[in-house]
C-alpha positions in Angstrom: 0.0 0.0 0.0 1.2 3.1 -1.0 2.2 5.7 1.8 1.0 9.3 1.7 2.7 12.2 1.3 0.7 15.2 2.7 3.4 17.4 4.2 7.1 18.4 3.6 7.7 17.2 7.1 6.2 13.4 6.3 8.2 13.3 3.2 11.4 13.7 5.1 10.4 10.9 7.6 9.0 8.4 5.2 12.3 8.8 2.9 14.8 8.3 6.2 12.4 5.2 7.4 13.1 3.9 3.7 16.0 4.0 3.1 17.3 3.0 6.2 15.3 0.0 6.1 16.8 -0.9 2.8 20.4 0.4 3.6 21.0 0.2 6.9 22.1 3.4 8.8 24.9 4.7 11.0 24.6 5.9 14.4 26.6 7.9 16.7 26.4 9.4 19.9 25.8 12.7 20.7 25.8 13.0 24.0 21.7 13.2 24.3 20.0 10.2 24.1 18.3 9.9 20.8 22.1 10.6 19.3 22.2 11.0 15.5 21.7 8.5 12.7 21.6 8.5 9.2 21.2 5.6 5.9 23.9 4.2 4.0 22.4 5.7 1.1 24.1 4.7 -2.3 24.8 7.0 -5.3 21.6 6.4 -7.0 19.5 6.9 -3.9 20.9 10.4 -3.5 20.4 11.4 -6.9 16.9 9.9 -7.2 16.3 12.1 -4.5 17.6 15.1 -5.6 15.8 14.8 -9.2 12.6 15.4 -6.8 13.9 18.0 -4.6 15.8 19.9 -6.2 13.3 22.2 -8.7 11.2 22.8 -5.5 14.0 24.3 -3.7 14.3 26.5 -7.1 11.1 27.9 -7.0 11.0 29.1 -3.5 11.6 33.1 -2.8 14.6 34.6 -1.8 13.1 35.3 2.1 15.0 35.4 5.2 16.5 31.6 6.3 15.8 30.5 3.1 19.1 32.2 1.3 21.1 30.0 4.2 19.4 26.8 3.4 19.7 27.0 -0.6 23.2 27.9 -0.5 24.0 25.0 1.6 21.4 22.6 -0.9 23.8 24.1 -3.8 26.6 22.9 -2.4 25.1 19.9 -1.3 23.9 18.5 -5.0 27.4 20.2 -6.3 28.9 17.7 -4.5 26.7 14.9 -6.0 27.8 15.9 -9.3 31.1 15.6 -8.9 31.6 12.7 -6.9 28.0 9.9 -7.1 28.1 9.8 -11.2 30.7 7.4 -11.4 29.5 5.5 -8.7 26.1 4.9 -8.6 26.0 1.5 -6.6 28.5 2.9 -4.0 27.8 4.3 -0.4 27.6 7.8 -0.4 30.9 9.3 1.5 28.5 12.5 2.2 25.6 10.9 3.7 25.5 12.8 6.9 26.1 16.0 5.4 23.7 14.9 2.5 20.6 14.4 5.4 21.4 17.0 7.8 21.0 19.3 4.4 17.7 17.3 3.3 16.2 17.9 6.7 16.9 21.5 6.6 15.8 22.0 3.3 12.2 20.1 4.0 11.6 21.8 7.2 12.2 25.4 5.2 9.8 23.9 2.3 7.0 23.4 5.1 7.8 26.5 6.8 6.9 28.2 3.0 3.8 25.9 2.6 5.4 24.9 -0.3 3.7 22.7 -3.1 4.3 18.9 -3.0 5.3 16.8 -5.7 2.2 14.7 -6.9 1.7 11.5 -5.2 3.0 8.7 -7.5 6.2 10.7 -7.6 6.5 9.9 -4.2 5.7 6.8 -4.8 7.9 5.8 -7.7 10.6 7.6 -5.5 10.4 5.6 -2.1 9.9 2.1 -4.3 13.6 3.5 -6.0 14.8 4.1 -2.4 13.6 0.5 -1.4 14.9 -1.7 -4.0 17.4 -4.0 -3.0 20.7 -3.5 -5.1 24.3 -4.9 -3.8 26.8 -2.2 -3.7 29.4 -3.0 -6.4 32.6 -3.2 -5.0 34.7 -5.1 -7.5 36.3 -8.0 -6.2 36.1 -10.7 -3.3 34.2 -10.1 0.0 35.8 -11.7 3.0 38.5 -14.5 3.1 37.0 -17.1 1.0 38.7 -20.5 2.1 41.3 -21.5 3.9 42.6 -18.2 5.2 43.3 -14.6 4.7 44.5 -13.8 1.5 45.6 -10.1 0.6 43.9 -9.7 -2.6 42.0 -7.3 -4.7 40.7 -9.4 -7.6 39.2 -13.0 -7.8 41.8 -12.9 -10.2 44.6 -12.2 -7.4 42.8 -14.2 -4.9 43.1 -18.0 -7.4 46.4 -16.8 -7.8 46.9 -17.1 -4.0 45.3 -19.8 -3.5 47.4 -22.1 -5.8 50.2 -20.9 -4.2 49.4 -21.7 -0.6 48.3 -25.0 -2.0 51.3 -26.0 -3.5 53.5 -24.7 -0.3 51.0 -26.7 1.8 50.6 -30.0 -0.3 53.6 -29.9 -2.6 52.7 -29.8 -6.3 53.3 -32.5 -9.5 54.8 -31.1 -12.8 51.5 -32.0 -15.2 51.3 -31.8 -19.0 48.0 -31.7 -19.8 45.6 -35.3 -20.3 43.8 -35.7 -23.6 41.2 -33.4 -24.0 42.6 -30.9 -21.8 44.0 -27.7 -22.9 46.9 -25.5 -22.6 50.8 -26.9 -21.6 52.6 -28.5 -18.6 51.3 -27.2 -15.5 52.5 -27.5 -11.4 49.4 -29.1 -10.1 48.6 -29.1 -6.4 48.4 -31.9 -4.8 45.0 -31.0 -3.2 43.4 -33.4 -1.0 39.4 -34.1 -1.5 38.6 -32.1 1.0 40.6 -28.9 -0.3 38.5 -30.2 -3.9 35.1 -29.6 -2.0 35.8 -26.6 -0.2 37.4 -25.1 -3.5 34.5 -26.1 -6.0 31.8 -25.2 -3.1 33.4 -21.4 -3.6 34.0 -20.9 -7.0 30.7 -22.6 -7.9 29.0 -19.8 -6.2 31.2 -17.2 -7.2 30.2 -18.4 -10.8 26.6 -18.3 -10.4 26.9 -14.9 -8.9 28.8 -13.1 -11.4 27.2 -11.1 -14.7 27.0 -13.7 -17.5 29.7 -11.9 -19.6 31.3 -13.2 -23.3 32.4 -16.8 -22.6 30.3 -17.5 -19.7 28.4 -20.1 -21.5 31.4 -22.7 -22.3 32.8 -22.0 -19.3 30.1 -23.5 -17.2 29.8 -26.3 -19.2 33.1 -27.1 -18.3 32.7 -26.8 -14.8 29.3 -28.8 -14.7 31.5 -31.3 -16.1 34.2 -30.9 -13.4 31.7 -30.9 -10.6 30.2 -34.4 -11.8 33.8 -35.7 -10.8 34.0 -33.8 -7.6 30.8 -35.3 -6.2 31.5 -38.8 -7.3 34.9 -39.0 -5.9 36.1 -36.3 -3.0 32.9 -35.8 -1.7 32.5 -39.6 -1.3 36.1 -39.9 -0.3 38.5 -39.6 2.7 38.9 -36.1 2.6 42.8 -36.2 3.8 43.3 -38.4 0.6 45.0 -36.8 -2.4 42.2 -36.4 -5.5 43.0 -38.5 -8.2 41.9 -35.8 -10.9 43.6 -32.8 -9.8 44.8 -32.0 -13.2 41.6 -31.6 -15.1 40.3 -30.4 -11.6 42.8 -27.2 -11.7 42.7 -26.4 -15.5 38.9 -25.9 -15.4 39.4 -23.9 -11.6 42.2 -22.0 -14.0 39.3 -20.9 -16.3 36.2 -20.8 -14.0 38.5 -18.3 -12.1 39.4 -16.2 -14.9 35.7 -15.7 -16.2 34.2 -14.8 -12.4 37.1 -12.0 -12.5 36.3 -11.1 -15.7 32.6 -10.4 -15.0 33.3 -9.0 -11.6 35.1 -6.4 -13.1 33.0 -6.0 -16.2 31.0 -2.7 -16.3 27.7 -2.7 -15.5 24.6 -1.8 -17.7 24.3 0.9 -15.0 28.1 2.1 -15.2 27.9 1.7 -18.8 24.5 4.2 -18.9 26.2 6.9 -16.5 29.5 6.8 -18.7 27.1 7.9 -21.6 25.3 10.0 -19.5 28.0 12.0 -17.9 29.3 12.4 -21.8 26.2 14.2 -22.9 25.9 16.2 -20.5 28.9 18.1 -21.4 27.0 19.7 -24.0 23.4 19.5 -22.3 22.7 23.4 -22.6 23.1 23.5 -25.9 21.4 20.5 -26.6 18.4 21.8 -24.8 18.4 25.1 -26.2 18.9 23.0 -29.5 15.9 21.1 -28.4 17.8 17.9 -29.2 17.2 14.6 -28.1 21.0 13.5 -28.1 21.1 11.6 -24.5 18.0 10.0 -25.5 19.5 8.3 -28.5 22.8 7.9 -27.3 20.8 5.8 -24.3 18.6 3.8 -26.7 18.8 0.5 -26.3 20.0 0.1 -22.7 17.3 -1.9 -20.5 17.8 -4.4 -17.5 18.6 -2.8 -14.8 19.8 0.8 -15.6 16.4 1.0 -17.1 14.0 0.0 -13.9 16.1 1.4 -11.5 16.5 4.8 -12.7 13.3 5.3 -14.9 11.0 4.6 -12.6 10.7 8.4 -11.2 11.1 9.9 -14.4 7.8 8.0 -15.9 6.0 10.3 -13.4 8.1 13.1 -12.8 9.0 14.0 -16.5 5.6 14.4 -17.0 5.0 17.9 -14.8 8.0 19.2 -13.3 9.5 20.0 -16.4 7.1 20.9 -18.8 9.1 23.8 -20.1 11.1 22.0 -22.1 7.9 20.3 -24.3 8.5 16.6 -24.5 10.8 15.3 -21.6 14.2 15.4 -23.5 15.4 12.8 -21.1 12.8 10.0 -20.4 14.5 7.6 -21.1 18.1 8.1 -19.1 15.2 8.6 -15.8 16.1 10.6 -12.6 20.1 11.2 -13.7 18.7 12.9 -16.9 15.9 14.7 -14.9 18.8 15.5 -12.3 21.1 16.8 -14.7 18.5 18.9 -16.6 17.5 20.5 -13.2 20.8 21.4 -12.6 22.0 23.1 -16.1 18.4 24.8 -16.5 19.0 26.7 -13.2 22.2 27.6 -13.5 21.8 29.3 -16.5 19.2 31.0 -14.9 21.2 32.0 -12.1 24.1 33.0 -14.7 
């Protein structure tokens, strides 16, 4: 069920409540004893929120308390510009400063009796704000197996873990079997139970990762790999050496490769903001052009970029700015709107 939005005062509330739900939040003491807390909003959260905001704060008259609390809003979605656009999926490093400003600037637009945004902005807004999206941080979380390894990539981290499994189980000088690829190879002499534990984490890692070029054949030949792995170490003593480490550690060899490939792929959403942030370089002129350049250099792009940042423009592209005729930037959703915001007003304000 939808929530309402009948006051400045609500909207500030409901959007906390939201996104801390969905984020988490971070809490420090103040020495009273609520203390303060704010989310973990990411880069597209703060945006997405801004998009709304922001040509509200615009309207409003130059009266006294207000000059204080745009100035510091200007500098607050300044900052977004510069630093959320090329990472969207990432905590914001301003949060704090980011909700302090958002609560002054929603008390002042109560305080003016301000107009609301219509209702399914809100809505499209909070259900932006509550969608569940992993921050990306490229690379392995946590240890993995065995222990601590000081690496960056999935890449790095196989590379460690052949390593300490050589020092720890010695190693065989392998060329490769028939039907195997590549040439000789130091093979591990991993034990069943090192097989398990090793297949049990790159067989997630695998499922996790985007399905990038080669993804395909490279599963196959892990499905394959497994069948082995179930019929013999799982079944086996797990202190015992397998008995098909070689084809075992060729196909890891891949399987590892791809998952650090895709980690460290680009996104539909990084790709999207890369475009983005390169049309906007000329957005005032392409507005005053009445172009539709973003639009077409966006076409095409769905999945993910599309739901998660169109969902506020479907609404909010069809009232806030209806001074440019036909929403130039529908289809890029609350980046475009944001960005649009931002260049009309300050060409105003120059």
């Amino acid at each position: 069920m939808a929530i309402q939005i009948n006051s400045w005062l609500r909207a500030y509330f409901v959007l906390q409540e939201s996104a801390m739900e969905s984020r988490g939040f971070v809490e420090i003491s103040t020495g009273d004893d609520d203390g303060e807390r704010w989310p973990r909003t990411i880069g597209s959260d703060v945006i997405a929120i801004a998009a709304v905001i922001d040509p509200y704060v615009h309207e409003q008259p130059q009266v006294f308390g207000g000059r204080g609390v745009a100035r510091r809003w200007r500098a607050c979605v300044d900052d977004l510009a510069r630093s959320v656009l090329g990472a969207p999926r990432r905590e914001y490093a301003e949060n704090r400063a980011f909700w302090r400003t958002l609560s002054a600037v929603c008390v002042f637009l109560h305080s003016q009796a301000a107009a609301l945004p219509p209702q399914p902005i809100w809505n499209a807004l909070i259900d932006q704000i509550e969608e569940r999206s992993e921050l990306r941080n490229v690379g392995p979380s946590g240890d993995g197996p065995f222990k601590h390894f000081d690496a960056t990539t999935f890449s790095d981290l196989y590379l460690e873990q052949l390593k300490y499994l050589r020092d720890l189980r010695g190693f065989d000088n392998l060329d490769p079997e028939p039907g195997m690829s590549g040439g000789n190879k130091l093979i591990p002499r991993t034990t069943n139970g090192d097989v398990v534990v090793l297949a049990d984490y790159w067989g997630k890692q695998l499922a996790r990762v985007k399905e990038v070029y080669g993804h395909a054949a490279v599963e196959k030949k892990w499905k394959e790999t497994l069948v082995d792995v179930d019929a013999i170490a799982r079944k086996g003593d797990p202190n015992a050496v397998y008995p098909k480490n070689n084809a075992f550690w060729r196909a890891l060899s891949k399987t590892a490769i791809q998952v650090s490939a895709a980690d460290e792929a680009p996104s539909t959403s990084d790709i999207m903001l890369e475009s983005l942030k390169d049309s906007v370089t000329h957005l005032p002129e392409n507005i005053k052009a009445g172009t539709k350049v973003i639009v077409g250099e966006l076409a095409g792009l769905a999945g993910d970029a599309a739901r998660s940042v169109g969902k506020v423009a479907q609404e909010a592209g069809k009232g806030l700015f209806s001074g440019f005729g036909t929403p130039l930037l529908l289809g890029a959703g609350l980046l475009g709107l944001f960005l649009v915001s931002r260049s009309k007003h300050e060409s105003v304000e120059a």
